[in-house]
MARVEXRO-457769 format. One record per atom (N, C-alpha, C, O, CB): residue number from 1; y, x, z; atom name. Coordinates in pm, whole numbers. Glycine has a CB too. Layout:
// residues N
   nr      yy      xx      zz  atom
  NUM       Y       X       Z    CA
...
END
This chain:
// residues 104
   nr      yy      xx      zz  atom
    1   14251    -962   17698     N
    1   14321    -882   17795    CA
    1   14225    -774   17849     C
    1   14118    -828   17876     O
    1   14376    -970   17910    CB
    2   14224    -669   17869     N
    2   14175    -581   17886    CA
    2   14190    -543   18032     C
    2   14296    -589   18074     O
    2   14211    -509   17798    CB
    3   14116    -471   18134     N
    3   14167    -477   18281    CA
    3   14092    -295   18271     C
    3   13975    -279   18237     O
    3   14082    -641   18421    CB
    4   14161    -206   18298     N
    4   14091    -112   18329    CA
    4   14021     -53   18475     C
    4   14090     -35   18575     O
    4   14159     -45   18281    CB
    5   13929     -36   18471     N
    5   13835     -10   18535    CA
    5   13782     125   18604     C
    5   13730     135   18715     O
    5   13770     -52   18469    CB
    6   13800     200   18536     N
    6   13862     393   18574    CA
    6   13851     441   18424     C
    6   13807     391   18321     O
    6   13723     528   18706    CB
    7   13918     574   18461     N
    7   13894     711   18372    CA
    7   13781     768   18371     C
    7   13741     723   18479     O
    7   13970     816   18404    CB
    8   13705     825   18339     N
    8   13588     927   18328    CA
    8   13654    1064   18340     C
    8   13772    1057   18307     O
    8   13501     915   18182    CB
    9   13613    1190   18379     N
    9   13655    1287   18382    CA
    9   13713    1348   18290     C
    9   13817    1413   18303     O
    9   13594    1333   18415    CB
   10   13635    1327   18160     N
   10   13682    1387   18011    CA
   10   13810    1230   17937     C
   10   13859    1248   17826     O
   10   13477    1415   17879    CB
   11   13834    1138   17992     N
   11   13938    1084   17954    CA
   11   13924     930   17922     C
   11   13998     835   17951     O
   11   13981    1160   17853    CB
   12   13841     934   17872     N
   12   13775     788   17813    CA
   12   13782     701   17924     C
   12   13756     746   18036     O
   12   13608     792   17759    CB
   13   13813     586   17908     N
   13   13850     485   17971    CA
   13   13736     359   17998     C
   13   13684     344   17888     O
   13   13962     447   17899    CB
   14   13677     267   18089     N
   14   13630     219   18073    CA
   14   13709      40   18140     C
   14   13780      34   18239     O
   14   13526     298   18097    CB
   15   13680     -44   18079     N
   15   13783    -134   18059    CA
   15   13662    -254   18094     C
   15   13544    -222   18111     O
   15   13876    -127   17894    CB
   16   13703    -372   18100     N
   16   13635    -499   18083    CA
   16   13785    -561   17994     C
   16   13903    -538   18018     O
   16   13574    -588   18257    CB
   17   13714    -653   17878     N
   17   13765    -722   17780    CA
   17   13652    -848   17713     C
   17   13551    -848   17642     O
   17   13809    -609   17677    CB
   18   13728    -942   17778     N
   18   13656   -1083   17821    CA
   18   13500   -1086   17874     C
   18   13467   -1100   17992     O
   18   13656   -1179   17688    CB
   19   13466   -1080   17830     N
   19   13286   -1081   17864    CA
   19   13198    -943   17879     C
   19   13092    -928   17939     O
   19   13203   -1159   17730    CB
   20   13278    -844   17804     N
   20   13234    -733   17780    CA
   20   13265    -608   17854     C
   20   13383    -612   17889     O
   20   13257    -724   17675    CB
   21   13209    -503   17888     N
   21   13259    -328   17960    CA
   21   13220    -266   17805     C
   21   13125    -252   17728     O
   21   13124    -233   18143    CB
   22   13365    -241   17819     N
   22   13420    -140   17701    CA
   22   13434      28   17811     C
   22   13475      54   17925     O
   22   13624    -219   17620    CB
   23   13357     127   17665     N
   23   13411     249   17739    CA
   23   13432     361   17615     C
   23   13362     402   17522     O
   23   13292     305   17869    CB
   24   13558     385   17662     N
   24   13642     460   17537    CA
   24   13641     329   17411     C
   24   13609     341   17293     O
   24   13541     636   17471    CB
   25   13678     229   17470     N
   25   13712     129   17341    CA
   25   13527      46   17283     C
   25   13510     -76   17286     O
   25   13804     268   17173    CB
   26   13470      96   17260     N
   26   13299      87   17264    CA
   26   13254       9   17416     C
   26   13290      22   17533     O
   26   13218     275   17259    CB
   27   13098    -128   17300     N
   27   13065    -161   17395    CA
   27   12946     -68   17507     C
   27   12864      21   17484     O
   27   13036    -275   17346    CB
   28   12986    -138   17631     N
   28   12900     -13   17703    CA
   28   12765    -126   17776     C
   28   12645    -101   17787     O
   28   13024      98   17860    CB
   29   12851    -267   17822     N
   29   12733    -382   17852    CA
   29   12772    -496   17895     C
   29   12894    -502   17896     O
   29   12636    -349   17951    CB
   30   12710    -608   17939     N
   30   12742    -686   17936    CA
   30   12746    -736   18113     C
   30   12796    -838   18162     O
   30   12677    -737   17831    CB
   31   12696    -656   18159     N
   31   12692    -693   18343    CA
   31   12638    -590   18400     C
   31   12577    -506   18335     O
   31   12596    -825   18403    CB
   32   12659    -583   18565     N
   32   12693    -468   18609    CA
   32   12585    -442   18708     C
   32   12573    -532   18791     O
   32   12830    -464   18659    CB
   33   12478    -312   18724     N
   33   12380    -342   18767    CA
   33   12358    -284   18935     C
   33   12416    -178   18959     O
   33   12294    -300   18663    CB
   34   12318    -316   18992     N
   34   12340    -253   19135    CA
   34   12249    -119   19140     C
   34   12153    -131   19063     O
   34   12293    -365   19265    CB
   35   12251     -27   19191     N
   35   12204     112   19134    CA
   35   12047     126   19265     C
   35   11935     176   19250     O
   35   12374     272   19155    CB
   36   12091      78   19344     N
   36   11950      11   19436    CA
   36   11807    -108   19294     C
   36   11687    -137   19300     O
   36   12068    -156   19606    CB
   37   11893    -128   19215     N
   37   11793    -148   19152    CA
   37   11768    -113   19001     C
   37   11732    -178   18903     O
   37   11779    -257   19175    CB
   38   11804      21   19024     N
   38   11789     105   18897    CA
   38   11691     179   18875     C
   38   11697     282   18941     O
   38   11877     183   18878    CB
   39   11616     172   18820     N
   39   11472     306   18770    CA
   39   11517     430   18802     C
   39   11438     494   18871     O
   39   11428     329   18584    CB
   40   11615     482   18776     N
   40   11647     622   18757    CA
   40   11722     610   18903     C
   40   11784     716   18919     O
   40   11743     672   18605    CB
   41   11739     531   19005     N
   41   11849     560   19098    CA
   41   11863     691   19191     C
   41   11968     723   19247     O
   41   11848     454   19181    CB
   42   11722     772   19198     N
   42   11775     877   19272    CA
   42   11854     996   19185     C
   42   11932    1070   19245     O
   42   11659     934   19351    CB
   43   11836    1008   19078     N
   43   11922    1096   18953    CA
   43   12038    1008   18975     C
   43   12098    1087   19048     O
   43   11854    1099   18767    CB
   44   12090     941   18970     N
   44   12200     843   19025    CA
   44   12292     897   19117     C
   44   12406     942   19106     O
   44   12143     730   19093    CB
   45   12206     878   19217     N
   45   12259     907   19334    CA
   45   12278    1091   19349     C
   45   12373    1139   19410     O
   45   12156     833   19447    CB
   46   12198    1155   19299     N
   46   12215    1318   19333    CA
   46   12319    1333   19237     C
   46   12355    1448   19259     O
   46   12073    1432   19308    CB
   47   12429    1266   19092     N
   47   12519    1301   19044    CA
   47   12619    1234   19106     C
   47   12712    1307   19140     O
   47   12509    1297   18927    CB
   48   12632    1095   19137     N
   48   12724    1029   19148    CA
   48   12674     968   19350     C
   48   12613     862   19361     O
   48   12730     912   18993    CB
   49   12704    1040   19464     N
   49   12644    1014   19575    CA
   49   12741     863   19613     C
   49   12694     772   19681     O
   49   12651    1157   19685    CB
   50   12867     862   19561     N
   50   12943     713   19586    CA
   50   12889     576   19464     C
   50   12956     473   19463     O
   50   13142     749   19558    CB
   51   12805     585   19398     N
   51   12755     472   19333    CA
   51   12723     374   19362     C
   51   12612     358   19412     O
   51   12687     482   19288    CB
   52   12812     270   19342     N
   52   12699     176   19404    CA
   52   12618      46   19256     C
   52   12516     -21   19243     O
   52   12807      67   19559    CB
   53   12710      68   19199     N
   53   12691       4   19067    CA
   53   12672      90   18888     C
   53   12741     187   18858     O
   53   12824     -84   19073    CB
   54   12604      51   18826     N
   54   12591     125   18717    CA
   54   12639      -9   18615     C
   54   12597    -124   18631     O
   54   12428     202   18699    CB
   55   12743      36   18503     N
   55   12790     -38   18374    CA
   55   12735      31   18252     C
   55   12806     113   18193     O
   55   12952     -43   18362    CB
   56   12606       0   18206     N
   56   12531      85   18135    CA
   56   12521     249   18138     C
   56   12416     289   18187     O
   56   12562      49   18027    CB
   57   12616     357   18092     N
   57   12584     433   18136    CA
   57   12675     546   18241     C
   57   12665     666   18270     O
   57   12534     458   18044    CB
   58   12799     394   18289     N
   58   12880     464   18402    CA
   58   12816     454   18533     C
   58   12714     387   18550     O
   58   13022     406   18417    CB
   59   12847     489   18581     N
   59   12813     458   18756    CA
   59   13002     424   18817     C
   59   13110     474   18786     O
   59   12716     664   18864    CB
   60   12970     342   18889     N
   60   13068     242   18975    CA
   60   13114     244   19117     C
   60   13030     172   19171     O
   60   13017     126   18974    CB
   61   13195     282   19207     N
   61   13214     323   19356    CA
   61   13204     138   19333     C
   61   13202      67   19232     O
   61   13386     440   19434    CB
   62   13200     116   19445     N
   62   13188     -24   19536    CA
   62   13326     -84   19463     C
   62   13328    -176   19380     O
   62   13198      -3   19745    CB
   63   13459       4   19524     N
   63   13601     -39   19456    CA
   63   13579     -87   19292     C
   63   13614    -193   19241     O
   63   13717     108   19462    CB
   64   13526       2   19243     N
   64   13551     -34   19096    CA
   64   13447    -154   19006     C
   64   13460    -214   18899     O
   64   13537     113   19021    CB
   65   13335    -151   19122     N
   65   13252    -262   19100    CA
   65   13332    -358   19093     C
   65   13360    -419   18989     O
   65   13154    -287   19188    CB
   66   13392    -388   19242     N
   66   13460    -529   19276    CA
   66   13567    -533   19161     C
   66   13564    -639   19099     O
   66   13536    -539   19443    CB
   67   13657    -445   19121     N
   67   13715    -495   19030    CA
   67   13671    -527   18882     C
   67   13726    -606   18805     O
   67   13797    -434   19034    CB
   68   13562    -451   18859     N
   68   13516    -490   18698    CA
   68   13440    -683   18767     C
   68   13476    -778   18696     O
   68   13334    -318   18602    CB
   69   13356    -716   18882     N
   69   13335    -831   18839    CA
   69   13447    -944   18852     C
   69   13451   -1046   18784     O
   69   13225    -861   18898    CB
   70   13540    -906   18954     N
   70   13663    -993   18956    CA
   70   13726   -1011   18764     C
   70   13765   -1121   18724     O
   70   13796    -895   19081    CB
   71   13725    -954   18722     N
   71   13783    -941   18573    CA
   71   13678   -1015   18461     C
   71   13708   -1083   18363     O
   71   13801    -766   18531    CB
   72   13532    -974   18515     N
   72   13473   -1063   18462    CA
   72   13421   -1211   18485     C
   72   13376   -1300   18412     O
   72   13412   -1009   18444    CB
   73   13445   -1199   18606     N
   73   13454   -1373   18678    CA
   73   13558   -1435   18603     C
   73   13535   -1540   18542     O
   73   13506   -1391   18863    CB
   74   13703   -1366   18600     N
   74   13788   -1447   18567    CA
   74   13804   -1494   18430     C
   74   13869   -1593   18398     O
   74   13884   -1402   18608    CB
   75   13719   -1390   18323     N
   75   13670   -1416   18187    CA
   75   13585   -1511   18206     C
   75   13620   -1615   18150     O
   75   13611   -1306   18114    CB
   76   13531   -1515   18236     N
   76   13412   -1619   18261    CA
   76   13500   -1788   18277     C
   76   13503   -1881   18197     O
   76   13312   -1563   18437    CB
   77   13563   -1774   18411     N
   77   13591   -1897   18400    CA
   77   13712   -1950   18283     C
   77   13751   -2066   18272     O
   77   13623   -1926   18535    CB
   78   13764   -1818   18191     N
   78   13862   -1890   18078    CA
   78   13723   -1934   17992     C
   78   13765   -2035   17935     O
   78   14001   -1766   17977    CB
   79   13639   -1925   17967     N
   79   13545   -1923   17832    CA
   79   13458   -2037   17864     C
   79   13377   -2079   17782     O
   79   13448   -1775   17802    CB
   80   13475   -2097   18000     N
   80   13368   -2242   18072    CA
   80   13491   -2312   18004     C
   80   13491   -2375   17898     O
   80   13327   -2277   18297    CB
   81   13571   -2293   18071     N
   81   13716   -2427   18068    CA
   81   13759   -2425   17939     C
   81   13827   -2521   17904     O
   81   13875   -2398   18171    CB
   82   13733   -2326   17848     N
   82   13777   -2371   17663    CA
   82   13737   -2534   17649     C
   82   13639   -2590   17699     O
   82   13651   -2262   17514    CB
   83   13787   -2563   17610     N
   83   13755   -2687   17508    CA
   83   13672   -2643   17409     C
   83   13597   -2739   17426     O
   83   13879   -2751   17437    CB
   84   13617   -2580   17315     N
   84   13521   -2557   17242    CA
   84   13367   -2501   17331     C
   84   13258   -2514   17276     O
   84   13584   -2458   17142    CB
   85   13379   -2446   17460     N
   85   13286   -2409   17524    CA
   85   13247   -2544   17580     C
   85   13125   -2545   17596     O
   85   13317   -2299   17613    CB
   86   13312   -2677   17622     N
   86   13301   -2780   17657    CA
   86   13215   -2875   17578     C
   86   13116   -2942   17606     O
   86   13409   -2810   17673    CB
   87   13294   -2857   17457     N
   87   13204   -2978   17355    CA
   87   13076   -2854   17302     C
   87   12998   -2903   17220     O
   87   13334   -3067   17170    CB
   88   13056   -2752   17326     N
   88   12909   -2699   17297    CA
   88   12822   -2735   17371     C
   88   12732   -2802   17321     O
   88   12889   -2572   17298    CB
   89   12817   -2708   17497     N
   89   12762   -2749   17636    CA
   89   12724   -2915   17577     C
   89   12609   -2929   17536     O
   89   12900   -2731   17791    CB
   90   12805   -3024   17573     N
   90   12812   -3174   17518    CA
   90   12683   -3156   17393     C
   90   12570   -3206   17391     O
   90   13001   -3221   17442    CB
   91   12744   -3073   17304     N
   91   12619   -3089   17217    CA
   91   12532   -3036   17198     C
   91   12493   -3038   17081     O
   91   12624   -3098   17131    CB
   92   12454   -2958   17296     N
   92   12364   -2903   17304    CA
   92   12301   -2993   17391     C
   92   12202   -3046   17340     O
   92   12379   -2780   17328    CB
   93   12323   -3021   17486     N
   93   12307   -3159   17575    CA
   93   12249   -3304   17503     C
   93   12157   -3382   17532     O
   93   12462   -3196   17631    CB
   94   12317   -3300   17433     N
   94   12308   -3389   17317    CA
   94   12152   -3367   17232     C
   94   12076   -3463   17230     O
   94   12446   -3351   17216    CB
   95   12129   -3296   17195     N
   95   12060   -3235   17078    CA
   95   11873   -3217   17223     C
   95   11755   -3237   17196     O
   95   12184   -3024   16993    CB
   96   11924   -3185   17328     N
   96   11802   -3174   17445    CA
   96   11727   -3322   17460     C
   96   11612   -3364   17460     O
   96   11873   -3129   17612    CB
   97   11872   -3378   17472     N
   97   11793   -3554   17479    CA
   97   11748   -3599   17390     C
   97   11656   -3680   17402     O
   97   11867   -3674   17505    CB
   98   11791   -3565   17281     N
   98   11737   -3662   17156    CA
   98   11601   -3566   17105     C
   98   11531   -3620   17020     O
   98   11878   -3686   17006    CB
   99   11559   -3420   17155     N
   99   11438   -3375   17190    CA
   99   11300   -3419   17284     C
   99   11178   -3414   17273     O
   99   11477   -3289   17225    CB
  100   11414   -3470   17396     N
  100   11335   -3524   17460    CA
  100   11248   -3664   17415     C
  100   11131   -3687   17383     O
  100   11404   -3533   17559    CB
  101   11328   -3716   17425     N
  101   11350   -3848   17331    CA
  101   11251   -3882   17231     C
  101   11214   -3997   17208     O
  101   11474   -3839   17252    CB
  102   11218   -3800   17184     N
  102   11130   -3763   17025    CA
  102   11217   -3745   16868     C
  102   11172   -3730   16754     O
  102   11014   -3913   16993    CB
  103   11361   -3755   16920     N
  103   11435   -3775   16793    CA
  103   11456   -3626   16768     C
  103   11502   -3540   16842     O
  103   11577   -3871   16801    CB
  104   11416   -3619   16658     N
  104   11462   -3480   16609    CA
  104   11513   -3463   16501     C
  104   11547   -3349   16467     O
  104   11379   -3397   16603    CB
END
């Protein structure tokens, strides 16, 4: 499911689709960075003065933050509660103890 996230000026869309920020369909990253802790944040801030978040190479008002992580929270919790994300977690778990253990 795809949740869009804004337009860009020239059209391109930037979206979250399960785990991922898609922009114009392309991945753009995987989490969303607060622009207070960005290297480049005063170039940041002198293009985009409402930023508060950067999605690789968008910048984010506060509004559109909250909605790209709400969309990705809620991806998040379909991909814990899978049943295949369940028994990985189990056997990886699995595979730690019997490391521990000495069984390998």
């Amino acid at each position: 499911m795809l949740t869009l996230i804004k337009t860009a000026q020239d059209g391109r869309k930037l979206e979250v689709a399960g785990l991922a920020i898609l922009f114009d369909g392309k991945l753009e990253a995987f989490e969303l960075l607060d622009v207070t802790d960005h290297p480049r944040r005063l170039e940041i801030l002198h293009v985009e003065p409402a930023a508060t978040h950067i999605a690789g190479r968008v910048a984010l008002t506060r509004d559109e933050a909250e909605r790209a992580r709400a969309a990705l929270a809620a991806a998040e919790a379909d991909v814990i509660a899978s049943p295949a994300a369940i028994a990985e977690r189990f056997r990886l778990a699995t595979i730690r103890r019997a490391c521990r253990e000495g069984i390998e």
